[in-house]
C-alpha positions as CSV (number, residue, x, y, z in Angstrom):
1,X,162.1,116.2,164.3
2,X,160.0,114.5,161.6
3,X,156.1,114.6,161.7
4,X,153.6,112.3,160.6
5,X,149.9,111.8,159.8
6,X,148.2,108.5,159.2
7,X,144.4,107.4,158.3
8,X,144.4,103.8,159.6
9,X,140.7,103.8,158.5
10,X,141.5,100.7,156.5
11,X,144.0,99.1,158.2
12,X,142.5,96.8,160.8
13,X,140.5,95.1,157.5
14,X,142.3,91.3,157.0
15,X,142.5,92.0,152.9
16,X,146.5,91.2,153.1
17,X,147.7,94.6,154.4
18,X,151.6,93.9,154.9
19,X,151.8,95.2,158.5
20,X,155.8,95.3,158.2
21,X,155.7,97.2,155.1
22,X,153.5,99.6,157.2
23,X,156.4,99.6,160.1
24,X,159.1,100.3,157.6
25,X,157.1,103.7,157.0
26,X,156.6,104.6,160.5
27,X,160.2,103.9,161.4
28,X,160.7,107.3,159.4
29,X,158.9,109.9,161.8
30,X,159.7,110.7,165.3
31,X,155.8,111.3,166.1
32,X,152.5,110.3,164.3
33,X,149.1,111.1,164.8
34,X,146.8,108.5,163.8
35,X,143.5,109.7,162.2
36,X,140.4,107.6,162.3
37,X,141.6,104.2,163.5
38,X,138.3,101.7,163.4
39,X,140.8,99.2,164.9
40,X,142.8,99.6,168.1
41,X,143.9,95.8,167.8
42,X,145.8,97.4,164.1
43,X,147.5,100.0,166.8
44,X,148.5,96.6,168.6
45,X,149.8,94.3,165.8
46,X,151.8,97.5,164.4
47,X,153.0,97.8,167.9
48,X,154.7,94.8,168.0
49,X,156.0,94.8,164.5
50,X,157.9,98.0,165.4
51,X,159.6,96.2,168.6
């Protein structure tokens, strides 16, 4: 099983964050924990990008 830990304490900003590119990386781990998200809508639109 692979692991993960992410800070999405920047992520929900709209400063052209590529929310795919972000995908590609998550697609590596079978579980994350997401650390300090400011954004739950960020959650959401990397949510669908993974489906």
């Amino acid at each position: 099983m692979r692991t993960g830990s992410w800070s999405f304490y920047h992520l929900g900003w709209d400063n052209g964050k590529r929310l795919d590119a972000v995908a590609d990386v998550v697609k590596g781990a079978d579980l994350w924990t997401l650390e300090e998200v400011m954004y739950k809508n960020a959650v959401t639109q990397l949510e669908h990008e993974l489906e």
